[in-house]
MARMINU-329447 format. One record per residue: x, y, z of N, C-alpha, C in turn. Coordinates in steps of 0.02 Angstrom, whole numbers. Example, Ala and Ser with C-alpha at 12.3 -4.5 7.8 and 13.67 -1.06 7.14 Angstrom:
<atoms>
<nx 660 | ny -284 | nz 390 | cax 615 | cay -225 | caz 390 | cx 660 | cy -165 | cz 390>
<nx 642 | ny -112 | nz 354 | cax 684 | cay -53 | caz 357 | cx 645 | cy 2 | cz 394>
</atoms>
This chain:
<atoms>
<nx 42 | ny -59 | nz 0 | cax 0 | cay 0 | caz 0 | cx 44 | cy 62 | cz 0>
<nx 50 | ny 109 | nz -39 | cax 70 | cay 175 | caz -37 | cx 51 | cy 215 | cz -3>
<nx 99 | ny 248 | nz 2 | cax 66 | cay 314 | caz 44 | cx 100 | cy 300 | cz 148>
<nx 83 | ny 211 | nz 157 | cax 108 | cay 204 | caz 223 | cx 158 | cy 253 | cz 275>
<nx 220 | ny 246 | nz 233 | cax 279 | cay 258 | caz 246 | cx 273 | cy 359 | cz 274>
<nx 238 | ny 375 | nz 218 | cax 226 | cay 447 | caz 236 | cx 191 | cy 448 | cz 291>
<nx 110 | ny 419 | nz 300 | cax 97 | cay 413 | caz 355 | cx 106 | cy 417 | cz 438>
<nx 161 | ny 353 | nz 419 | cax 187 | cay 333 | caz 457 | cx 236 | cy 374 | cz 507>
<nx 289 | ny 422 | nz 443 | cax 313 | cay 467 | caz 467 | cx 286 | cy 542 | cz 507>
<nx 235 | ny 540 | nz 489 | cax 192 | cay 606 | caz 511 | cx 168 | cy 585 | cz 556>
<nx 151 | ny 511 | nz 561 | cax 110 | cay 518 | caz 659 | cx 163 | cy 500 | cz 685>
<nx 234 | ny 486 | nz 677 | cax 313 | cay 469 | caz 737 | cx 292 | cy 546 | cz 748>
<nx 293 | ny 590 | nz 752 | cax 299 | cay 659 | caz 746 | cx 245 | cy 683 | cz 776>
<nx 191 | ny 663 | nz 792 | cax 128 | cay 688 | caz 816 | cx 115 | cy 699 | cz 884>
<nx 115 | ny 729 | nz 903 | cax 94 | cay 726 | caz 989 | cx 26 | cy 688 | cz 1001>
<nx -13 | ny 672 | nz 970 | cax -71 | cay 637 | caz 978 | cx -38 | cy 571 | cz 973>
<nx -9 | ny 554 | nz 917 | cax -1 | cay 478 | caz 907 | cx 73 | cy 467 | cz 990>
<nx 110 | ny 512 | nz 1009 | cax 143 | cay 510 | caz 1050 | cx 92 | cy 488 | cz 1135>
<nx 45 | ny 521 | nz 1138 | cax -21 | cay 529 | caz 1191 | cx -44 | cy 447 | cz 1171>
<nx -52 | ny 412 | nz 1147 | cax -82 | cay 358 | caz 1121 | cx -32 | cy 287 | cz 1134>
<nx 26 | ny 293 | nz 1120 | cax 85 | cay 246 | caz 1133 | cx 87 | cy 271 | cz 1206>
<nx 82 | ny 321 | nz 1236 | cax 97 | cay 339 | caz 1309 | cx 40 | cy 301 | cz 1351>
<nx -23 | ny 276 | nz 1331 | cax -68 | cay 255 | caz 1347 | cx -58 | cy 170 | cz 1348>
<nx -44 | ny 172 | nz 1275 | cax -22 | cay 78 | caz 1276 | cx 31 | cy 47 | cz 1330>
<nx 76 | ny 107 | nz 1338 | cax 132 | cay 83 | caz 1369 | cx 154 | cy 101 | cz 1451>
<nx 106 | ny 148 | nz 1453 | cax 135 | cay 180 | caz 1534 | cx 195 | cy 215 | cz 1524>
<nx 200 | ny 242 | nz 1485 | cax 269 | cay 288 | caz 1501 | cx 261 | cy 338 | cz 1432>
<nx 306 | ny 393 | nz 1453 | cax 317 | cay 452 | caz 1404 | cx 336 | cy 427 | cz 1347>
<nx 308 | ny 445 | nz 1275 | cax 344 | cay 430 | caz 1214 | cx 350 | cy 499 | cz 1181>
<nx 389 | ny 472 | nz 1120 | cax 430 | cay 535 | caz 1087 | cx 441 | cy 513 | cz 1032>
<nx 454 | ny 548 | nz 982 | cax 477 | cay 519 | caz 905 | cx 524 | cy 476 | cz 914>
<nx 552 | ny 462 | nz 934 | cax 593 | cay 403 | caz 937 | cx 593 | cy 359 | cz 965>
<nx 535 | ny 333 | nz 1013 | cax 494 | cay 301 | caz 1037 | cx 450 | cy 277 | cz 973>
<nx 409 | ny 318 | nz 948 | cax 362 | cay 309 | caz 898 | cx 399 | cy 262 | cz 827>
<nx 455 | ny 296 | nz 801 | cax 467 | cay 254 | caz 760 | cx 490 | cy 158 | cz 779>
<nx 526 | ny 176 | nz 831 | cax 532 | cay 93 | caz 837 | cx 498 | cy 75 | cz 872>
<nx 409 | ny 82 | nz 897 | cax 353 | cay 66 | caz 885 | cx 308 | cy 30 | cz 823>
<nx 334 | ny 66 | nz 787 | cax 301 | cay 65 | caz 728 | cx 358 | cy -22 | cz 681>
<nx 432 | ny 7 | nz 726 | cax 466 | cay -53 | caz 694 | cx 435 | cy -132 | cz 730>
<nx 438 | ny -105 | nz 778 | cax 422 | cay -187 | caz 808 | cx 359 | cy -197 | cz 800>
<nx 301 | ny -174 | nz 770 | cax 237 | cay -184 | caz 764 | cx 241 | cy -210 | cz 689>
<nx 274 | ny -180 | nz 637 | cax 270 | cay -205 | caz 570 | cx 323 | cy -266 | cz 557>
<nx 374 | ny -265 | nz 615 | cax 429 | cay -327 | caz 581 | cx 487 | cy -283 | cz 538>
<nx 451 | ny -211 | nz 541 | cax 512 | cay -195 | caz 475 | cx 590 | cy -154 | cz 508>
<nx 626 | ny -147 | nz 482 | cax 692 | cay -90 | caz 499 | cx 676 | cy -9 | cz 483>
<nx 644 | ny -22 | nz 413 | cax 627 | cay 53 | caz 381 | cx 569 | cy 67 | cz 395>
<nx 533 | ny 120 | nz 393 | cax 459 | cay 138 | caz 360 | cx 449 | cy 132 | cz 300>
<nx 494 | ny 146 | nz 246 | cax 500 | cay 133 | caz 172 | cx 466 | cy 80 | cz 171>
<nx 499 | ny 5 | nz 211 | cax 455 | cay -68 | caz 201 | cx 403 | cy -58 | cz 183>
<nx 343 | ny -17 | nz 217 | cax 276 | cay -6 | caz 237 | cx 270 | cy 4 | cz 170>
<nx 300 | ny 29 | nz 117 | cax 263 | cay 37 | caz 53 | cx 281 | cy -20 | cz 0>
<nx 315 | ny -74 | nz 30 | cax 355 | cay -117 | caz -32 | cx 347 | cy -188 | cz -7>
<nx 311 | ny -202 | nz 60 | cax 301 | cay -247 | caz 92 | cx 251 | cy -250 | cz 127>
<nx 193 | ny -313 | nz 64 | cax 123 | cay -328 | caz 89 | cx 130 | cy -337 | cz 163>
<nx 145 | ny -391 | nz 184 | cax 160 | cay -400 | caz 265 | cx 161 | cy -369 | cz 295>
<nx 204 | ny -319 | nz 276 | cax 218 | cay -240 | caz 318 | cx 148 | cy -214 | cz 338>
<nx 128 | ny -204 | nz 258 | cax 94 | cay -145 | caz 250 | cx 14 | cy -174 | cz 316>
<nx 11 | ny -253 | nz 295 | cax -42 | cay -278 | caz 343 | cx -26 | cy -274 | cz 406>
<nx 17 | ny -266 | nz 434 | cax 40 | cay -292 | caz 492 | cx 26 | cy -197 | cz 517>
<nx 50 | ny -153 | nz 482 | cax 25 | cay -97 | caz 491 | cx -37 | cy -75 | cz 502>
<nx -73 | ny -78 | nz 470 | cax -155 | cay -84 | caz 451 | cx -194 | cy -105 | cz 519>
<nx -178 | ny -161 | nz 538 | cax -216 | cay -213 | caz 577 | cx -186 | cy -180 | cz 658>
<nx -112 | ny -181 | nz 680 | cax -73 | cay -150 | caz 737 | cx -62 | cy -86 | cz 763>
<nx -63 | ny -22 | nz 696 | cax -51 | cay 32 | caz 699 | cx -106 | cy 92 | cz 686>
<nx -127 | ny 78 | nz 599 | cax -190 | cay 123 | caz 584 | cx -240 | cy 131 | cz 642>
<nx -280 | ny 54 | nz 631 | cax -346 | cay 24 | caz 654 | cx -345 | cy 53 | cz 714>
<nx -284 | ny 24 | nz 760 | cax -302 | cay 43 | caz 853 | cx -316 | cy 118 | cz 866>
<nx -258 | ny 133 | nz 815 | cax -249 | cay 236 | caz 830 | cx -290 | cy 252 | cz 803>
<nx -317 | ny 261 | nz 769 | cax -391 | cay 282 | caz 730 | cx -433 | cy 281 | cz 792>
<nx -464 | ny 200 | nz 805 | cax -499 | cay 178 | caz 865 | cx -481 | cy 235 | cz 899>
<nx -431 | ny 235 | nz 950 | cax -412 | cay 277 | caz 1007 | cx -437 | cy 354 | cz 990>
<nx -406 | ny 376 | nz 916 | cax -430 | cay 465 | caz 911 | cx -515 | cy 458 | cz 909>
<nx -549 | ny 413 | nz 905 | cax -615 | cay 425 | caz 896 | cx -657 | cy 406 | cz 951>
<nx -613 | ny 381 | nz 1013 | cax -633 | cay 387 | caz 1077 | cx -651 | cy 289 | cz 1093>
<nx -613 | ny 258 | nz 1084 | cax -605 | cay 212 | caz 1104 | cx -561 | cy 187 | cz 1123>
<nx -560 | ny 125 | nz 1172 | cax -504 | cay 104 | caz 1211 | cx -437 | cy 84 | cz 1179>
<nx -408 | ny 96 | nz 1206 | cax -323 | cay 70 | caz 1149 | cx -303 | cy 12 | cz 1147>
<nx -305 | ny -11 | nz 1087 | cax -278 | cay -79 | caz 1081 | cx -220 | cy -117 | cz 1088>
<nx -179 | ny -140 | nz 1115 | cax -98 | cay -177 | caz 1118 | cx -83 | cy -205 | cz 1080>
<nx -60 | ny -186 | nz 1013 | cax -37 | cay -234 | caz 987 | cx 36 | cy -284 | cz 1008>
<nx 61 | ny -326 | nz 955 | cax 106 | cay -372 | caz 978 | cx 174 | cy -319 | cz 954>
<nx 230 | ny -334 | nz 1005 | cax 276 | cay -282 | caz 1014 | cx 355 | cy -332 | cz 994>
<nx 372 | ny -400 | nz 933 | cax 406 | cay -414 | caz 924 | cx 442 | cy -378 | cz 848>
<nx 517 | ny -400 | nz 861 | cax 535 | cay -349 | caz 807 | cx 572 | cy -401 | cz 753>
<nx 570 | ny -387 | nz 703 | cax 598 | cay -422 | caz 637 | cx 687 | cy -426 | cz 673>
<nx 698 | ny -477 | nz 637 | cax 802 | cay -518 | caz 643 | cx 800 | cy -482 | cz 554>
</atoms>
């Protein structure tokens, strides 16, 4: 799916999507928190993956979009699974 990777980069950066991982996790997050969030949720190293890798891009979709969406529209936050690609 295109477009992910941009995405992706604009909510590491967000204070909302930061407020949201601070919720999943109990503790303060920060862009750099956020991106290797986003790594161990997709399996990937890059965000780039997210546009060149179905897997990715699902594993995004289903762990990342879906919950945070959920959460900005006033529902409970979801956990996704927090292992990271070898």
């Amino acid at each position: 799916m295109r477009g992910l990777a941009q995405l992706a980069g604009i909510w590491c950066a967000s204070p909302d999507f930061h407020r949201w991982l601070c919720e999943l996790g109990g503790m303060p997050a920060a862009e750099e928190d956020a991106i290797e969030f986003i790594y161990l949720a997709c399996e990937i190293n890059s965000r780039a993956e997210l546009d060149t890798d179905e897997r990715a891009a699902r594993l995004f979709v289903e762990k990342v979009r879906g919950p945070f969406r959920e959460w900005l529209n006033g529902k409970p936050a979801a956990s996704p699974s927090r292992q990271r690609k070898k």
